[in-house]
C-alpha positions in Angstrom: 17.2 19.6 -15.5 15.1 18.0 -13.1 13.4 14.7 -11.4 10.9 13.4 -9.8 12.6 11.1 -7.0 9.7 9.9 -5.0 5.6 10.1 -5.3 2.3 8.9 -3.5 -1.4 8.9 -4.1 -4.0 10.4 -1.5 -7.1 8.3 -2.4 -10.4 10.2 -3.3 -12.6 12.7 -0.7 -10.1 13.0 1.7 -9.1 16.2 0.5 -10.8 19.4 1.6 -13.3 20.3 -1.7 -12.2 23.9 -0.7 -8.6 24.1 0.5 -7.5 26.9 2.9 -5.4 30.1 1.7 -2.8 30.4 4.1 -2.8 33.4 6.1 -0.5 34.7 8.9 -2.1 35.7 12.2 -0.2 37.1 15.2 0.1 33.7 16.8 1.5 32.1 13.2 3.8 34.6 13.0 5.5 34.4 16.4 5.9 30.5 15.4 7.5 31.7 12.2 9.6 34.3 13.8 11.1 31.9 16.4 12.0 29.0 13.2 13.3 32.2 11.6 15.5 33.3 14.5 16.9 29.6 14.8 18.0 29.3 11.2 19.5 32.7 11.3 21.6 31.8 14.2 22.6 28.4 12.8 23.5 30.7 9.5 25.9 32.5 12.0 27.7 30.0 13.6 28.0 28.5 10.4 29.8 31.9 8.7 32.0 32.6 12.1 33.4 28.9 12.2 33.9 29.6 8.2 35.5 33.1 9.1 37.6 31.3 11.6 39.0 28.4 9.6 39.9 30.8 7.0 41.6 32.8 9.8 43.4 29.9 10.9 44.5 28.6 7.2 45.6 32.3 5.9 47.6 33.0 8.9 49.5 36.0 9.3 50.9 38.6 6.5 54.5 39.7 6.4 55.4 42.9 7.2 56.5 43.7 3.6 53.2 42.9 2.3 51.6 45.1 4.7 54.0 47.8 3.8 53.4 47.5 0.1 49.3 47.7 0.9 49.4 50.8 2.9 51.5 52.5 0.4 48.7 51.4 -2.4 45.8 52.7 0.5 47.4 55.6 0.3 48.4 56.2 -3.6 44.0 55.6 -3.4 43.4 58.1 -1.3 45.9 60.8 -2.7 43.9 60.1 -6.1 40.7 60.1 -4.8 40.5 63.6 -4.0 40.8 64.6 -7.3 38.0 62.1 -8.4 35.6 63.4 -6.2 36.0 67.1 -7.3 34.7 66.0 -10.6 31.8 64.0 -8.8 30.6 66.8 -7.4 30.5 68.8 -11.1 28.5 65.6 -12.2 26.1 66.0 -9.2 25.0 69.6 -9.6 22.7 69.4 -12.6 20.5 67.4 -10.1 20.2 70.2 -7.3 20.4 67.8 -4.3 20.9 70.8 -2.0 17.1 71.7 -2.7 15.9 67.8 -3.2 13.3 67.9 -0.5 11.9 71.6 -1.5 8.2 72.2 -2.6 7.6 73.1 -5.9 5.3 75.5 -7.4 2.7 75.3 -10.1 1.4 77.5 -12.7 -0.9 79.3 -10.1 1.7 79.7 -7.2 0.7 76.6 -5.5 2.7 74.1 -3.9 2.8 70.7 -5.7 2.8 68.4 -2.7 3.6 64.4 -2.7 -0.1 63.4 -3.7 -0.2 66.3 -6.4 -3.2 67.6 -6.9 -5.7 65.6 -4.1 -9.3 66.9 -5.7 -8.3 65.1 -8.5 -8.1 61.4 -6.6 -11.2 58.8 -6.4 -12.3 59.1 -2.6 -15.4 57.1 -0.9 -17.7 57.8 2.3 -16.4 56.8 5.6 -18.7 53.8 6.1 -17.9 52.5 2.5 -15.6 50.0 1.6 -12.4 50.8 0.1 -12.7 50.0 -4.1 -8.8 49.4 -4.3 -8.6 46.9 -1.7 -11.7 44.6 -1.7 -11.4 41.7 -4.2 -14.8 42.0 -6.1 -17.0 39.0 -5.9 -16.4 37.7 -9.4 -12.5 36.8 -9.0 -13.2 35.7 -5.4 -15.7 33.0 -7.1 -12.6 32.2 -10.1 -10.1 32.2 -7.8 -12.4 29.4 -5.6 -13.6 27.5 -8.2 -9.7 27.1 -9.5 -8.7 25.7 -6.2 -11.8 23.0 -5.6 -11.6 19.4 -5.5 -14.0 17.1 -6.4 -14.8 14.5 -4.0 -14.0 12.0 -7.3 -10.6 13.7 -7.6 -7.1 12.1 -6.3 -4.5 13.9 -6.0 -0.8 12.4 -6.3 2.1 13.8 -4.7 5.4 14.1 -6.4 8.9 15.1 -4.5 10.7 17.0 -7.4 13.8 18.9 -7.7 14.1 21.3 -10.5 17.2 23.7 -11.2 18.8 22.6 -7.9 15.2 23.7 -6.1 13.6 21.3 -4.1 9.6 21.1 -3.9 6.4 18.8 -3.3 4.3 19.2 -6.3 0.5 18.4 -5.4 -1.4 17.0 -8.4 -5.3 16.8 -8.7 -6.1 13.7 -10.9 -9.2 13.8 -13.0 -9.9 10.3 -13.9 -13.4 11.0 -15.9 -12.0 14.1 -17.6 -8.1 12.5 -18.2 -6.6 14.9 -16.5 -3.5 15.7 -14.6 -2.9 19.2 -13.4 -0.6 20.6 -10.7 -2.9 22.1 -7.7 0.0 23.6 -5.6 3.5 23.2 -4.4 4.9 23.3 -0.8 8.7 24.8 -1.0 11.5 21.5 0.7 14.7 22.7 2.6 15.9 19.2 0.7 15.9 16.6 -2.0 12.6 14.6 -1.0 13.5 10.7 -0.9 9.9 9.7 0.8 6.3 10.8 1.3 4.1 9.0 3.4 0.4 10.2 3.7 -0.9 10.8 6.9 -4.8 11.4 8.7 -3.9 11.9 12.2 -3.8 15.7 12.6 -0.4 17.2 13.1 0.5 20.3 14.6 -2.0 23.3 14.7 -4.3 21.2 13.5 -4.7 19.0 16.1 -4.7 21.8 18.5 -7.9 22.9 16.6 -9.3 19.7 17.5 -9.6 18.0 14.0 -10.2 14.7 14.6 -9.1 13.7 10.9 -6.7 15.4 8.6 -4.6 15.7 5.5 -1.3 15.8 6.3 1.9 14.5 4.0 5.4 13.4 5.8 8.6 14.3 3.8 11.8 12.8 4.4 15.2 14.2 2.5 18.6 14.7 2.4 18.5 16.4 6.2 17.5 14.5 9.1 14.5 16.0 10.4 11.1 15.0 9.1 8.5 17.2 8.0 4.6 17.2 8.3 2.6 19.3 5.4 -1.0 20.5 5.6 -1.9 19.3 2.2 -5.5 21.4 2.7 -3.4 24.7 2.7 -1.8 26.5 0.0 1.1 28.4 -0.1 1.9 27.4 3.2 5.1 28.7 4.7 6.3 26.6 7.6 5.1 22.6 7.8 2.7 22.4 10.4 5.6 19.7 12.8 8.8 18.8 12.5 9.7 15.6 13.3 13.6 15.4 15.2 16.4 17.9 16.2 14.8 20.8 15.2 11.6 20.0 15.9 8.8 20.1 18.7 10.9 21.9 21.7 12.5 23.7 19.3 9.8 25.1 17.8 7.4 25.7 20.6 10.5 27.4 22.7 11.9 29.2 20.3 15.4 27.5 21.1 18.1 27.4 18.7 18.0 23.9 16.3 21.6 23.5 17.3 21.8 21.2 13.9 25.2 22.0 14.0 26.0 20.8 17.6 29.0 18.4 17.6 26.7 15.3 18.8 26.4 13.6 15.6 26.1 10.4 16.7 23.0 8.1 16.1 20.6 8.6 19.4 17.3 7.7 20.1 15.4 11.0 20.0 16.3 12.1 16.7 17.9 11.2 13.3 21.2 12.5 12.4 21.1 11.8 8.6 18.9 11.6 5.1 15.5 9.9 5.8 15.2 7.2 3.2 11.8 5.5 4.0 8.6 6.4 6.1 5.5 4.2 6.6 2.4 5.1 8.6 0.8 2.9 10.5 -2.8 2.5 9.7 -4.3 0.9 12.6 -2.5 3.2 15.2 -3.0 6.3 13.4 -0.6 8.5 15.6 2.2 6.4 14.6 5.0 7.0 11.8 7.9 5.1 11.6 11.2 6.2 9.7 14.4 4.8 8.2 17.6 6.8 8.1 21.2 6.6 7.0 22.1 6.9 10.1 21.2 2.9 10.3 18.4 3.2 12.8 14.8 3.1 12.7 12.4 5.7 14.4 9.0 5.5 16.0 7.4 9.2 15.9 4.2 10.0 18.1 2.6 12.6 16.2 0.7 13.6 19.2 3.4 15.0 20.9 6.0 15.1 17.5 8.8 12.8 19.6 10.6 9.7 18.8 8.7 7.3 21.1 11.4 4.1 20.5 15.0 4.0 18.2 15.9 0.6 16.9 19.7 -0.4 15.5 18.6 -3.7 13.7 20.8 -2.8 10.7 24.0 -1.8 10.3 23.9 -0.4 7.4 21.4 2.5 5.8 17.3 1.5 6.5 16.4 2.1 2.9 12.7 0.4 2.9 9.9 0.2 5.9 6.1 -1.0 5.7 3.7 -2.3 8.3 2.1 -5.7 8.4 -1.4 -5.2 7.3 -3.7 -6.7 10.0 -0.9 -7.1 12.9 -0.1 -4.0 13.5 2.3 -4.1 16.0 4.8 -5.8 13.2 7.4 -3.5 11.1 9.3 -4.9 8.3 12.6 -3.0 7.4 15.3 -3.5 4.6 18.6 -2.3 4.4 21.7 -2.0 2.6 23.3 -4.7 4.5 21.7 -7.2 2.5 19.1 -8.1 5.0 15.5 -7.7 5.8 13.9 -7.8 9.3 10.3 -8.6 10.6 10.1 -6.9 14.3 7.3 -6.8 16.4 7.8 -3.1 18.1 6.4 -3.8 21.5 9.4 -6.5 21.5 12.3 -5.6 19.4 14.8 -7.8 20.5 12.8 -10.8 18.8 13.0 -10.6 15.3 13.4 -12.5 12.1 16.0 -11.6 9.3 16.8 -12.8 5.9 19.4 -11.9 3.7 19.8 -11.4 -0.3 22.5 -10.8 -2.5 22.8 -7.3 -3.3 21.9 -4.4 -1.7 18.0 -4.2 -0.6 15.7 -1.7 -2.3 12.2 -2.2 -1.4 10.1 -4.5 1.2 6.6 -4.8 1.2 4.2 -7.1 2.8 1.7 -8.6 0.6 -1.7 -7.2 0.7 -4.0 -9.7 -0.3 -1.9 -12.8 1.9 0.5 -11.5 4.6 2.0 -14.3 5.1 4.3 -13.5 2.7 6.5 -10.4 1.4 8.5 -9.2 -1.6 12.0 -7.9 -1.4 14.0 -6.0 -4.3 17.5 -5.4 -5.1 19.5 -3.4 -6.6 20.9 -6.0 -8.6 17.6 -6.4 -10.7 16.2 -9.1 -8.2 12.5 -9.7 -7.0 11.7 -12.5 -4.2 9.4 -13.7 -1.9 9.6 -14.7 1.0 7.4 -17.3 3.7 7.2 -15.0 6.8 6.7 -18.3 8.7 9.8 -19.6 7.1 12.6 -18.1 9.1 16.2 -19.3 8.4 18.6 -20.3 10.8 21.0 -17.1 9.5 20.1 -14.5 7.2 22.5 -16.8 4.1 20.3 -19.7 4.4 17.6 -17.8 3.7 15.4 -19.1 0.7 12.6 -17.5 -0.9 9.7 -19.1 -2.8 10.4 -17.9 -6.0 13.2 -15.1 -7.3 13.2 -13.5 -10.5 15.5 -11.6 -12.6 13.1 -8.9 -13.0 15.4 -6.1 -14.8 19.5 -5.6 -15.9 19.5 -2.7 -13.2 18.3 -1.8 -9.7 14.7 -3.0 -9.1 14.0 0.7 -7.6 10.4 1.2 -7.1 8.1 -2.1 -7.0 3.9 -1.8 -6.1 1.4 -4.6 -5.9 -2.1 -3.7 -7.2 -4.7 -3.2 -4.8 -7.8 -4.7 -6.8 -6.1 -8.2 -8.2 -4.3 -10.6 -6.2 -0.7 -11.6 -7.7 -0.7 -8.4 -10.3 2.3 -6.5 -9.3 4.8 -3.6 -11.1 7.8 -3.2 -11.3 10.3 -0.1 -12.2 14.1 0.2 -13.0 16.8 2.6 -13.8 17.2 1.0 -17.1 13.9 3.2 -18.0 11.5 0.2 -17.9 8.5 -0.3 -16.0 7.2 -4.1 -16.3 3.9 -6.1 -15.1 3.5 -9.1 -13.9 1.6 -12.1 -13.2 2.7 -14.1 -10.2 -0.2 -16.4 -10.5 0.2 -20.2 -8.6 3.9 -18.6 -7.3 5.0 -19.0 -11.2 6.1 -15.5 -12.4 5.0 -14.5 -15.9 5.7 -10.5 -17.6 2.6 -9.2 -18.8 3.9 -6.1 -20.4 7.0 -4.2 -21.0 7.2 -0.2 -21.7 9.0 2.7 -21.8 6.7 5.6 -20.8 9.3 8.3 -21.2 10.0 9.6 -17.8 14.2 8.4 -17.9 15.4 5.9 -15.4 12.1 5.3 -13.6 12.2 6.2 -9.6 8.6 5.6 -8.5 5.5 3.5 -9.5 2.6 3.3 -7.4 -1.0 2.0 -8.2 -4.0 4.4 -6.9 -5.7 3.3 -3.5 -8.9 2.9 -4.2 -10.8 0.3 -6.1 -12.7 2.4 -8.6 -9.2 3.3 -10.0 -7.7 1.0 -8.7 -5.6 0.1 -12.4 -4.5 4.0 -12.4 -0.5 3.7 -12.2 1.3 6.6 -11.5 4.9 6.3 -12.7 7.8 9.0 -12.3 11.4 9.3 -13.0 14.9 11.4 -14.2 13.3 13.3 -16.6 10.8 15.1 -13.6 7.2 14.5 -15.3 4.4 12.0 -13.8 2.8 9.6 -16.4 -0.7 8.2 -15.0 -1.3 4.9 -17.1 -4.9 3.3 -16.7 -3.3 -0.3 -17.0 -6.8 -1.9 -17.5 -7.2 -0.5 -21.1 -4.1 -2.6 -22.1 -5.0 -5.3 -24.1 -2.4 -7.5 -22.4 -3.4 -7.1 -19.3 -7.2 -7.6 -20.1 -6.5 -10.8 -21.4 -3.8 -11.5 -18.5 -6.4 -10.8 -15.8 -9.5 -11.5 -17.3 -10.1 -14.7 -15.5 -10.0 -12.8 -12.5 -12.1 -9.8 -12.7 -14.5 -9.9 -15.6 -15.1 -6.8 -16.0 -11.6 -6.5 -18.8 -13.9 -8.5 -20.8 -12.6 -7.0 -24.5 -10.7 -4.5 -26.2 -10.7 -1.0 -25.5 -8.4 2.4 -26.1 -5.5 2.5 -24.0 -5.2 5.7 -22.1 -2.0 7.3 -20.5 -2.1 10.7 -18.7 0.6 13.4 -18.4 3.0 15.7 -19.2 5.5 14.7 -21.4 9.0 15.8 -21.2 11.4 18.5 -23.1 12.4 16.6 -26.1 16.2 17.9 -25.5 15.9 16.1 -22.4 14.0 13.2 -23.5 16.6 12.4 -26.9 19.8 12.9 -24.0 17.9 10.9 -21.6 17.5 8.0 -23.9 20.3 7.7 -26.0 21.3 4.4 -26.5 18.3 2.4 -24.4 18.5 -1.3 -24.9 14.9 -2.1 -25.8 13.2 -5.1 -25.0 10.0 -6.8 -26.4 8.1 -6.3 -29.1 7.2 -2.5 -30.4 3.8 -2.2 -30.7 2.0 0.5 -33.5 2.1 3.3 -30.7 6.1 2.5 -29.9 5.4 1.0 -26.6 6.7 -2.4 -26.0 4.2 -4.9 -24.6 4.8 -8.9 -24.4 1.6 -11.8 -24.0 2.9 -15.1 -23.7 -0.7 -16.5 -23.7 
């Protein structure tokens, strides 16, 4: 079994056309050596407090028992010589008294370890060894099968398969319809959140890179960690973001991750990250949401929380920045409330409240003055930043909609056409929308067979700008060009002529096992009306 939990889009020539193979130099493998020796140590104290609480539980043996073991040591023993009189019978066949002797061939001579050495390939001292150089042609295979082309995405994908957790790195082929995976980077945890990042992290900015391509993870543990999406087969992320991070790291100190102060702090997190958001005007900083019911602000210069905020108290599922003030940080949690703080002054905030447990929060990119919120009860609002309630229940939004039966868990809003937004669910649906004049209308409804859907997320830039990449429960990634569907041509027309008539619909990806797809599925409701191709698709017009 597995799933893809979370997934993001790195829009096109960022990438490095020719991404580096990692290789360890002495300096790299002193930094490994030292995470090494701190995981080893917290594997220690974690087997001696086991040891010691199964000391403590067992107590002590009565003297009876130990009698009756020493007698059955010593029943062993008294049998054992007799055993190893006929192990020694077994063993002489292979003369292990004379293992190490030379033997002798036909001719007298010795036989030594290389046998006979005129016989072996040699070359001249200023020649290059033929065993271990790499000739030309795979060199040039190998290179072409790691390039990316400047009008390639790719699209990251946290996935955990067989109780393995990984980041699979996807290179998108928009021209060619294809969807291949590049590479994978190895997670210590299930991934809940990627954020891309530019600002270079780590070695990278000790290199002096002014620019980079760097991905943030957040999982299950509470540290954060910063991937060098231009290397392959990377061992060690290039930062660490909290307890066993920076100082760590550079000092070769112990984590101490299982040091008895548990408590939520303001230099690290001390639970699962559930959200990350970068901030795109002040590149160096990341911001984080945690369990632990605070929210993080990470300098990625020096990988340190710079500020902690407790506006929630309850688990910050959902963070993104305001667009063009960006000083401004919306948050949503599970205690049913959603706050818009301006960093440099946290103490004066706005919060509003919903019903059920928040899922996502995100401004709206074409008017921030407004922003969506979604629920685990199958809710979408939004909400008049300028129209702050007097207390988080008199909070009312400018339109809600009963989007889906189950939890509204992934929601994007597309980046070329105002008002055009998705939405996904864990009742396996993933729906589009017209919000046109604030009046809420479903374009199209489908099942695109990746189980209870966990992430959808439109591609960044405007020449693909339709591309929606959707993942789910059954762990594959279905890239749907959402501008071939008649529906939404005729939906969106008005808007962007360009969807001027009919075309083929296209849908990239791999599809899943069909074991796992007929247990995934059984008993879906459905919803809509089927089309030829058993998708379901609704127009109202």
């Amino acid at each position: 079994m597995s799933m893809i939990t979370t997934s993001a889009w790195v829009r096109r020539g960022v990438a490095a056309q020719f991404p580096t193979k990692y290789e360890i130099d002495e300096e790299e493998m002193n930094r490994i050596s030292k995470l090494a020796r701190m995981q080893l140590e917290d594997a220690r104290e974690d087997l001696s407090a086991a040891q010691d609480r199964t000391n403590d539980d067992a107590g002590k043996k009565d003297e009876d028992a130990m009698d009756e073991d020493d007698a059955e040591e010593k029943g062993r023993k008294k049998g054992a010589g007799g055993k190893k009189a006929d192990d020694d019978d077994e063993l002489k066949e292979y003369d292990l008294d004379h293992y190490d002797s030379d033997e002798v061939d036909e001719d007298g001579e010795k036989i030594t370890m290389f046998g006979n050495v005129k016989s072996l390939a040699y070359h001249e001292p200023n020649e290059e060894d033929p065993y271990l150089v790499v000739p030309e042609d795979d060199e040039d295979d190998e290179r072409e099968e790691l390039q990316i082309l400047p009008s390639d995405n790719l699209l990251l994908a946290g996935k955990v398969e067989d109780e393995v957790a990984h980041l699979e790195v996807y290179v998108y082929e928009d021209e060619a319809d294809n969807l291949y995976v590049h590479h994978d980077i190895m997670l210590p945890a299930i991934p809940l959140c990627l954020e891309w990042v530019d600002f270079p992290v780590g070695k990278a900015a000790e290199e002096g890179r002014a620019t980079g391509n760097f991905v943030a993870v957040g999982t299950m543990e509470p540290d954060i960690e910063v991937w060098d999406l231009d290397m392959v087969d990377c061992m060690y992320p290039n930062a660490i973001l909290g307890q066993g991070g920076a100082d760590a790291e550079a000092n070769g100190k112990k984590s101490k991750k299982k040091s008895k102060k548990t408590k939520a702090n303001d230099d690290f997190h001390v639970d699962s990250v559930l959200a990350l958001s970068a901030n795109q005007q002040h590149r160096n900083l990341l911001a984080s949401g945690s369990a632990d019911r605070t929210v993080k602000l990470w300098d990625l210069n020096t990988a340190k929380a710079a500020k902690s905020y407790s506006h929630h108290t309850d688990k910050v599922c959902s963070l993104d920045w305001h667009p063009k003030e960006s000083t401004v940080l919306l948050s949503g949690s599970y205690d049913r409330t959603i706050v818009a703080a301006d960093m440099r002054a946290p103490d004066s905030k706005a919060r509003w409240g919903v019903d059920a447990d928040v899922e996502t929060v995100r401004w709206d990119i074409h008017d921030p003055n407004y922003f969506y919120v979604t629920t685990d009860s199958g809710m979408v609002y939004r909400y008049d930043v300028r129209n702050v309630p007097a207390t988080p229940k008199a909070s009312k939004p400018v339109w809600s909609l009963q989007a889906h039966d189950s939890s509204v868990s992934s929601f994007d809003i597309n980046p070329a056409i105002p008002g055009f937004l998705v939405t996904g669910s864990t009742d396996k649906q993933v729906k589009l929308w017209d919000i046109e004049n604030d009046k809420p209308r479903m374009v199209v409804s489908r099942k695109l067979e990746v189980g209870r859907v966990f992430s959808t997320t439109f591609a960044p830039d405007s020449e693909v700008g339709f591309r929606l990449a959707v993942a789910g429960s059954k762990g594959v990634v279905q890239v749907w060009d959402t501008s071939t569907n008649g529906a939404v041509r005729r939906a969106f027309v008005s808007r962007m002529p360009s969807l001027e008539g009919e075309v083929k619909e296209r849908m990239v990806g791999m599809q899943p096992d069909q074991d796992e797809s007929d247990d995934d599925d059984a008993g879906a409701p459905d919803t809509g009306a089927a089309d030829a191709d058993g998708w379901e698709s609704m127009d109202e017009d």
